[in-house]
N, C-alpha and C positions, 0 to 999 in steps of 0.2 A: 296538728300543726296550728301553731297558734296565729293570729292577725298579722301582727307582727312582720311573721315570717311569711306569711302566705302573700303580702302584698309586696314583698320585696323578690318574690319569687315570679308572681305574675304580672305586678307592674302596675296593678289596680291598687289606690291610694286606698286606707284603709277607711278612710270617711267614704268613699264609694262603696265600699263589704259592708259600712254600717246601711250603707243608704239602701243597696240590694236589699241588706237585713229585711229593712224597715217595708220595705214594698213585698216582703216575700219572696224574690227571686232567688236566692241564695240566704237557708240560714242553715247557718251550721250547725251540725250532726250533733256533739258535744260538747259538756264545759266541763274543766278542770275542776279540782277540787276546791281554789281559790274564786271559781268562779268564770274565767276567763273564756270566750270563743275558742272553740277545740273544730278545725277543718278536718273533714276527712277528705282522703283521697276523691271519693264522690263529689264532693264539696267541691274541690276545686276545679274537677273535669266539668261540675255545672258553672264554674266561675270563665271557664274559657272559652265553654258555650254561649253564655251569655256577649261575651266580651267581643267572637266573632260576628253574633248577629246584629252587635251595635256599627260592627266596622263598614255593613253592610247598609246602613241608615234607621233599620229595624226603629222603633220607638220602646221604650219599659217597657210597657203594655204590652204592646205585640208579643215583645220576644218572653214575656209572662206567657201570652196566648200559646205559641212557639213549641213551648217548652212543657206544659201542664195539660193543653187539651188533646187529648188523645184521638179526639175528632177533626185538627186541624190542619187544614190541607195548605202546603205551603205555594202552592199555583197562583191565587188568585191574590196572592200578599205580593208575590215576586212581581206580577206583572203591576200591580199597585207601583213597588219600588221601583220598577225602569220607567213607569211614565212618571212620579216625580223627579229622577233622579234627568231624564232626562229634560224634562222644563228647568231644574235647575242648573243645568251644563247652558240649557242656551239662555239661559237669563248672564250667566259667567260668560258668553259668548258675547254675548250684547257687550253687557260690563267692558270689554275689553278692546271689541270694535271702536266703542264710542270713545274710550282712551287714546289710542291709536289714531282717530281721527283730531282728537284733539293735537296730541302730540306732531300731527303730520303741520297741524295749520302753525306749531314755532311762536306761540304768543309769547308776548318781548316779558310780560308780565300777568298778574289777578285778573287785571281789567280785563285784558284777550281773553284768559279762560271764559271768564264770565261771561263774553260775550260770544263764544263759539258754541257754549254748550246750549242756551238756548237756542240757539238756529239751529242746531242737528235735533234738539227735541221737537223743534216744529216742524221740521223736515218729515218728521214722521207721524206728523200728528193726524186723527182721525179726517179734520177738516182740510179739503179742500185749498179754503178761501186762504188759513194760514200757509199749508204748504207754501200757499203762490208766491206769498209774500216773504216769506221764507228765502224764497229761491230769488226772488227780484230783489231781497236786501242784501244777499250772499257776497255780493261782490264789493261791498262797505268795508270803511274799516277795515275788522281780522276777518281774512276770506275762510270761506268752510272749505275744509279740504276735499281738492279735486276726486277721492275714492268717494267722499258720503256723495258728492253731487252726482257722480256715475252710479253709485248704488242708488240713488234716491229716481234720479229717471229713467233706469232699466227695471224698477219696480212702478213705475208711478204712471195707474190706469186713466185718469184726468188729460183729454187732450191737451186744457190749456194750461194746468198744471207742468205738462210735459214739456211743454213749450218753452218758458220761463223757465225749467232747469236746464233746458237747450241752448239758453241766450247766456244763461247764469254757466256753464261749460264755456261756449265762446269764449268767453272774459277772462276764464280763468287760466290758461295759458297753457304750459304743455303738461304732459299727463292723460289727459283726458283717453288720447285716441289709441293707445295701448289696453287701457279697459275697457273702453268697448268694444273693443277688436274680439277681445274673450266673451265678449257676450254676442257675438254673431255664433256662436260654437253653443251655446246654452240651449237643453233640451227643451225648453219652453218657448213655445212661438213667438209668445209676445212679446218675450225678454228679448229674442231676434230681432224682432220688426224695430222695436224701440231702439237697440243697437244700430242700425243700418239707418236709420232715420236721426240719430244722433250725429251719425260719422257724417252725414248729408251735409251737414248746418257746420260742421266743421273745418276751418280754412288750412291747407296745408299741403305739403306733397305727402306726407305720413298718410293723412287723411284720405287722399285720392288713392294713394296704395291699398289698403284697408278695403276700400267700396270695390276695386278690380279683382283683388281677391276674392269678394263676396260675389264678384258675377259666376262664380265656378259651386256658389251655396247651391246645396239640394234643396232648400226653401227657396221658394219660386217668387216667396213676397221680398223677398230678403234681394233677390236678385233684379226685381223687378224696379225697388226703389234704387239699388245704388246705378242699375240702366239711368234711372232718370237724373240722379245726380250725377253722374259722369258724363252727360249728356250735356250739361249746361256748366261742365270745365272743359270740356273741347277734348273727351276723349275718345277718339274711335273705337275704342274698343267694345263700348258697349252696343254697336250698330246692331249685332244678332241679335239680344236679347230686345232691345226697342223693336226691331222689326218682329220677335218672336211675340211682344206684345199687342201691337194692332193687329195680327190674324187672329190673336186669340181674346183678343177683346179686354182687355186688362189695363187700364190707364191707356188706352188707346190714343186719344186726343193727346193725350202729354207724351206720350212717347214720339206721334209726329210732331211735334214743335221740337221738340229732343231732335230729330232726324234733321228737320232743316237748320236750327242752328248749327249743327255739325257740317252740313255740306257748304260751309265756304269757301272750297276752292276746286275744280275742274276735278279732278282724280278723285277725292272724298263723296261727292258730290254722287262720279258715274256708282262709285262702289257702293252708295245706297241705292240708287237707282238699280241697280243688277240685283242686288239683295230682293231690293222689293218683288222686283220681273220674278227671279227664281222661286220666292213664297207663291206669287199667283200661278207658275204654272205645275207648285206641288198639287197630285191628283186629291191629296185629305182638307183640300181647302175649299171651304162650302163657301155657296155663294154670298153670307154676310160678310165673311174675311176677307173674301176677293173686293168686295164693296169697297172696306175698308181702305185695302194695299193702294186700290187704285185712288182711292183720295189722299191717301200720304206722298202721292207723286208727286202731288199738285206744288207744294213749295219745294219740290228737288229740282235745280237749273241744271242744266247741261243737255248734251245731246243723247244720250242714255235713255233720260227721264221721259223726253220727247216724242223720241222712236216708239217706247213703249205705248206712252199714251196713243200715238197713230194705230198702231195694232189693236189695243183696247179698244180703241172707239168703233171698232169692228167684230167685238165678240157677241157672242152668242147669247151672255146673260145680256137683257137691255137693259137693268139698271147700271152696268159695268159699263156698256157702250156707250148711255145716254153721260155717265159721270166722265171718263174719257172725253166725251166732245166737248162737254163745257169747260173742263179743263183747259183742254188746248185754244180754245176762244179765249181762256183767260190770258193764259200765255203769250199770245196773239197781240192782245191790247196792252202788255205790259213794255 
């Protein structure tokens, strides 16, 4: 079969069978009497050999290697090809991310592009000091879109870096609390934490929903901070877990400021006060957490608070009873 026809047959341009020629991948068996490239059948089952192992990213070389060493093992090639092939899916990943964010920010014109894509390139950048600046310029001008700002501070290990994508979130209006609602659910702790500490600094009823759900997170840091931000919106709901915090010593001090801001009014008030009573007289509460319960009385008003403290001031541990008495002398004098 001559050129010709073997490239209309298999689809390989006949400048490619000269180029095989030329590299020795494919030369053809025979020539015609006029001189002409003569395929044989061999010829082109090594032409479709060749042609599959290109489809596959193979290089000439290789698929030379491939095809001629009878010693070579195609294991150690293949997994060669999946870890290229896969840095080049997520380089196409990036690629497309960063379009997408582009497109999500709507610039009117040039200028906008031009000035979104370096802020998403500093967004990411090794340093620090850029990120910050990065994320404190974000809200200029063309805003970076709300997904890179959530992706940027569900990744981003720099406290104060985090911080300024937290302010730079604020600003940027709604969107935000949707994605990170999906990063409380993320198998990574810290993508968590950064989640629930996001939603914190977030103003909203979306936002207060989001942190109540998180009181039901089987991460204990996750539930521990939306306790303290729901604590300082006025929501009782998080009373167990604050109280679950100062027996167990975990943001203790901030969970009791949590407790008395929430007790402003008579009924609130007793139902921390009863909370607390009922942790002290769990039997697995050593005597540092009883310390504790019993100083988190100290800002609960009401008659609850008080009762209890009279019986404390009577118990048996004496750092419990001595804390109780001064307690209720302070009470006394207020």
């Amino acid at each position: 079969m001559l050129i010709g026809e073997v490239s209309r047959r298999s689809g390989v341009s006949a400048r490619m069978l000269r180029h095989y020629e030329s590299l020795g991948l494919v030369r053809p068996s025979g020539r015609t009497g006029s001189g002409y490239r003569e395929y044989s059948a061999e010829d082109i089952r090594r032409i479709f050999h060749v042609e599959s192992l290109r489809s596959l990213g193979l290089s000439l070389r290789e698929i030379g290697r491939a095809l001629d060493d009878p010693g070579f093992t195609p294991s150690s090639l293949v997994d060669d090809l999946i870890r290229r092939t896969g840095e080049r899916v997520a380089a196409e990943n990036e690629l497309l991310a960063r379009l997408r964010r582009i497109d999500a920010a709507d610039p009117a014109d040039w200028e906008g592009v031009l000035h979104v894509v370096p802020l998403l390139h500093a967004l990411g950048s090794q340093s620090a000091d850029t990120r910050q600046r990065a994320a404190l310029s974000s809200v200029d001008r063309v805003p970076v879109p709300v997904e890179a700002l959530v992706e940027a501070v569900l990744n981003e290990p720099d406290p104060i870096v985090a911080g300024a994508l937290r302010w730079a979130l604020a600003q940027s209006g709604e969107g935000a609390r949707e994605l990170l609602a999906q990063g409380l659910g993320s198998p990574t702790a810290e993508v968590r934490e950064r989640a629930v500490q996001s939603l914190a600094e977030l103003p909203g009823a979306d936002a207060t929903a989001h942190l109540q759900d998180a009181l039901t997170s089987p991460d204990e840091v996750v539930r521990r901070h939306a306790a303290l931000a729901l604590g300082t919106r006025g929501v009782t709901q998080a009373v167990p877990t604050l109280i679950d915090m100062i027996a167990e010593g975990g943001n203790d001090t901030d969970a009791a400021d949590a407790l008395s801001g929430l007790a402003g009014d008579t009924a609130t008030a007793d139902r921390i006060a009863t909370g607390l009573v009922d942790r002290l007289a769990h039997d697995t509460t050593g005597a540092p957490a009883r310390g504790r319960l019993t100083q988190a009385l100290a800002d609960i008003p009401g008659p609850v608070a008080s009762r209890a403290l009279v019986e404390l001031s009577h118990d048996e541990d004496r750092a419990v009873s001595l804390t109780a008495v001064y307690l209720l002398r302070l009470r006394d004098t207020r």
